[in-house]
N, C-alpha and C positions, 0 to 999 in steps of 0.2 A: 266818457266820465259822467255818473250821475251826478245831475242838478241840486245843489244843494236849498233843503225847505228852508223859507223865510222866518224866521224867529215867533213864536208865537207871540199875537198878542192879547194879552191880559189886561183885566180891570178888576182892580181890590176896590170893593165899593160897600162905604157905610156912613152914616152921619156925623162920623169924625171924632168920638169922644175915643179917647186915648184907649182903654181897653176892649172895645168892640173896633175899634182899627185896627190893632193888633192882630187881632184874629183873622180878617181878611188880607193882610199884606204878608202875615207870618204864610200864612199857605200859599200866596202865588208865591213869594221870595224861594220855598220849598220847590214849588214845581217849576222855578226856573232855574233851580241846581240841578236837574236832571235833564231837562232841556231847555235851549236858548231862547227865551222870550224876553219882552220888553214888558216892564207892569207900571202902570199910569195907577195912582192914587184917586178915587174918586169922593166927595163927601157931597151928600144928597142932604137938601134942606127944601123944604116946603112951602108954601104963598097960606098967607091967611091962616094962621095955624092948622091947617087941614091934616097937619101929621100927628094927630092926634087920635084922627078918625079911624075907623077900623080902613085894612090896606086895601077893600074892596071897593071904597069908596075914594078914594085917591085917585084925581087921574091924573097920568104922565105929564099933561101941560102944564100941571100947578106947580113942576119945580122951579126953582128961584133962576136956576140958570140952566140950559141946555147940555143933555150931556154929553150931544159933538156924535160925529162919523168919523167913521166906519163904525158900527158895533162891533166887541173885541171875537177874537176865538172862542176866549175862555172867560166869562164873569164870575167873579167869586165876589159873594157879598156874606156882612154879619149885621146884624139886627133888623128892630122892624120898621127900621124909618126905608129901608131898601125893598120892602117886600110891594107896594105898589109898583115896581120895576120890574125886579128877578120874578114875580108870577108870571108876566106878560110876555119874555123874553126868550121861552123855550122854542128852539127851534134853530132861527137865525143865529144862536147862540149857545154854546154850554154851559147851562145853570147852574152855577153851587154855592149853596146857603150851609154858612155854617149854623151854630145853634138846632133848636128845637123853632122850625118858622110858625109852628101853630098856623098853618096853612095846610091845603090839599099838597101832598107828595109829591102826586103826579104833577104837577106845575115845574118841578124842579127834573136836572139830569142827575142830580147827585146832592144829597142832601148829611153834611159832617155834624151829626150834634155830640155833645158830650156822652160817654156810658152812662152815667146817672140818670140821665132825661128816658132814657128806658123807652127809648122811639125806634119803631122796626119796622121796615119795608124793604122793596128789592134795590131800593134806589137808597138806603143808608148803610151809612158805613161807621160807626159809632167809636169813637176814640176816647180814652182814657183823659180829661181835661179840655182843654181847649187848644187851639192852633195858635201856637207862638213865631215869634222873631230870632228866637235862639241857637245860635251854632256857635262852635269850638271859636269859628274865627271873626265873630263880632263881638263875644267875648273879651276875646284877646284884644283885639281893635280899640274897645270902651274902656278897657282896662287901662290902655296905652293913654287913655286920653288924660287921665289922673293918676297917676304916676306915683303921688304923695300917698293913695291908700297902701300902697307895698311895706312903705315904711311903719306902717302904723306896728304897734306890739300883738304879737301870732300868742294863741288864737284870735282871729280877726270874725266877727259874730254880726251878719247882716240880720239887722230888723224890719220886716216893713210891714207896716202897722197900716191897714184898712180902718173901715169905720161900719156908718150907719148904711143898711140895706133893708131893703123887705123883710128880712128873717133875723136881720142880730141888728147889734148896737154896742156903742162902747161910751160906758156911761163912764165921769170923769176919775169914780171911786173903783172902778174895775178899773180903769188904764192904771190907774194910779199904782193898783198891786200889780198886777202884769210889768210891770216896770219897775217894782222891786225884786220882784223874782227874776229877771234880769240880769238886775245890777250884781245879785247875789252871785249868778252864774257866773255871769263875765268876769266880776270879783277877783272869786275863785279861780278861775284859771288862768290870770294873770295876762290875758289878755285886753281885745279891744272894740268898741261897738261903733257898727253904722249904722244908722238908724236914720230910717225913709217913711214920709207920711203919702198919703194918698189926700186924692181930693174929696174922699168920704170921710175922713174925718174927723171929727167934729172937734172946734176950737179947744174945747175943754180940756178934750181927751188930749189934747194934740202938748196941752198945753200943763197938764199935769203929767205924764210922759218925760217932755222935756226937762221941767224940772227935778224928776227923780234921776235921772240920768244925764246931764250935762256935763258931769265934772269924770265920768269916766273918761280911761282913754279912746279915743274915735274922732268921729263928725255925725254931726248931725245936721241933716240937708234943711236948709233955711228956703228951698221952694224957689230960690233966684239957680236961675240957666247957668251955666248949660246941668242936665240930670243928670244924676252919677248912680240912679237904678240900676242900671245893669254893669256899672262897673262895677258896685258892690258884691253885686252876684257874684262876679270873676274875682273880686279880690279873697271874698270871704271864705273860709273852711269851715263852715256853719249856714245855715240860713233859718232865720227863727217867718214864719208869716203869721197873719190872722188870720181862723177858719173862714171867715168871709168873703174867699175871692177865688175863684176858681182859676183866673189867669195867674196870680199871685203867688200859686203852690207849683201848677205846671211848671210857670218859669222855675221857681228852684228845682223842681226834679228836674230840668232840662243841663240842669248844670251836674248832677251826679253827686254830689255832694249832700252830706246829712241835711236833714229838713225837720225842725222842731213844726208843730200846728199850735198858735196861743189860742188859747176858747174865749169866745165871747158871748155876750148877753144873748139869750135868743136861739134859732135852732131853725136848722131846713132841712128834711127827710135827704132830701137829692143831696146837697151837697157832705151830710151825714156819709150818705154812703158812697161818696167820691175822697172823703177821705178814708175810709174805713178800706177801701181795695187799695188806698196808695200805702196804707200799713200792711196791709197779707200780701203786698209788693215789697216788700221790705223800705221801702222809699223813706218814709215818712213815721214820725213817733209824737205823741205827745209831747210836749214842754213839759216834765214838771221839776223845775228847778235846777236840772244839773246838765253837763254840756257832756256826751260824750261822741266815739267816732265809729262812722261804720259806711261800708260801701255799698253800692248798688249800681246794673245798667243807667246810664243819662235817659230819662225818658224821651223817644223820639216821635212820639205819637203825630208827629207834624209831618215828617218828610213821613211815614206808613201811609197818612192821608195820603197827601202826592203822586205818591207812588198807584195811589187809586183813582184818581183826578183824571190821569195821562190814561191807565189802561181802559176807563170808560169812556173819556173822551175822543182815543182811539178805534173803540169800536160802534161809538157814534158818527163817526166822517165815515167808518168804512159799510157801516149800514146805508150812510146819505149817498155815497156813490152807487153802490146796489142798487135801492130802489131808482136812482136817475137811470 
């Protein structure tokens, strides 16, 4: 009887901020739905603010705490506070960086940046958005845990509203209509609003938003635990986002479900044209004022990654036995 292999082990590793974690956990959680591994969460911080510096100048002893042995099978890291690590680590290990690393290629076994970033090598493998957390049955799971969005009055209309980045903004007089034209929608179809802020922001917007829209039917998440982000997903028959998130739209295409985009102050060529292919995908439409229905494939651009992860990864061990 063949021996059976030990469970891969993996490490999602990134400096911990909520949507670049995402991205390193959503992919290995993916490639341990096709095989059995163990995934440790890792979050890399730095001594003396050094993580500042460019990654070249980083060394591995300046982080705050040890990252511990064995090193894993498989490293899958997202952003640049991981890149004085995942450069260093080819070899004894399987590299993959999601993002665009703005590093040399060849440092990494496999590098997943978004299509938009328009990065090409033999070692990329370029996906539509970003690598999420999303399946049918965490879905369901999140769903289960709030119980009371079921109840709410159908059409049930998820907002979740981004802020300030490099390239937009949401000034208090822009939120303010973007939340009339809302009200109007939901209004109208006698339905009911969820409505989710992010940590970008900003008080103003957050807080002229709330006001135009309080008295609808819905909830509006007051930022106290537990988060009901993704159960909104799962409850809603709608998903309205802000163009300013690239993980923010993913997740609603992950769900199949219509996806309004609200425009904001501002403009980035890249993420232009990451919305602009999730319409000639049929995914995705404008907001402008009215709610209607239509279908589309759930984007799975996370488990296609995966599926790429194993097959390179597999012909990286069976090269390492070769050349031994």
């Amino acid at each position: 009887m063949a021996a059976t292999s030990p469970p891969l082990n993996i490490w999602a590793v990134s400096d911990g901020r909520a949507g670049i974690e995402a991205q390193a956990v959503g992919l290995a959680e993916a490639v341990a739905r096709l095989r059995p591994a163990d995934i440790t969460i890792k979050r890399v911080k730095w001594k003396w603010g050094l993580g500042r510096l460019p990654w070249r100048l980083i060394p591995p002893a300046a982080l705050t705490e040890p990252l511990g042995e064995p090193l894993p099978d498989i490293w899958i890291s997202a952003g640049r506070a991981t890149l004085p690590l995942s450069t260093r680590l080819k070899g004894p290990t399987f590299v993959v960086q999601t993002q665009d690393p703005r590093a040399p290629l060849g440092r990494f076994d496999l590098v997943v940046p978004p299509e938009h970033d328009r990065l090409t090598g033999p070692n990329v493998f370029p996906i539509l958005g970003a690598p999420n957390r999303l399946t049918p049955a965490k879905l369901a799971a999140e769903l289960d845990a709030f119980p009371h969005l079921t109840a709410l009055p159908g059409p049930r209309i998820a907002a979740i509203v981004g802020g300030k980045s490099k390239a937009h903004d949401l000034p208090a007089a822009h939120a303010a209509s973007l939340a009339r034209r809302i009200a109007e929608a939901v209004g109208a179809s006698g339905g009911s609003l969820m409505l989710s802020f992010t940590r970008r922001t900003p008080p103003q917007a957050r807080a002229a938003m709330t006001a135009v829209l309080r008295d609808l039917p819905g909830v509006i998440w007051d930022d106290r635990p537990p988060n009901p982000y993704f159960a909104f997903l799962a409850a809603a028959d709608a998903i309205l986002v802000t163009e300013d998130s690239t993980n923010l739209a993913t997740d609603a295409a992950a769900t199949g479900k219509p996806l309004y985009v609200l425009p904001m102050s501002g403009h980035s060529d890249k993420l232009a044209r990451f919305h602009a292919e999730l319409r000639a995908r049929g995914v995705s439409r404008p907001f402008e004022g009215r709610l209607e229905t239509w279908t589309y494939p759930a984007l799975a651009e996370t488990d296609r990654a995966a599926a790429e992860v194993l097959r390179r990864y597999d012909l990286s061990r069976t090269s390492d036995r070769i050349s031994a």
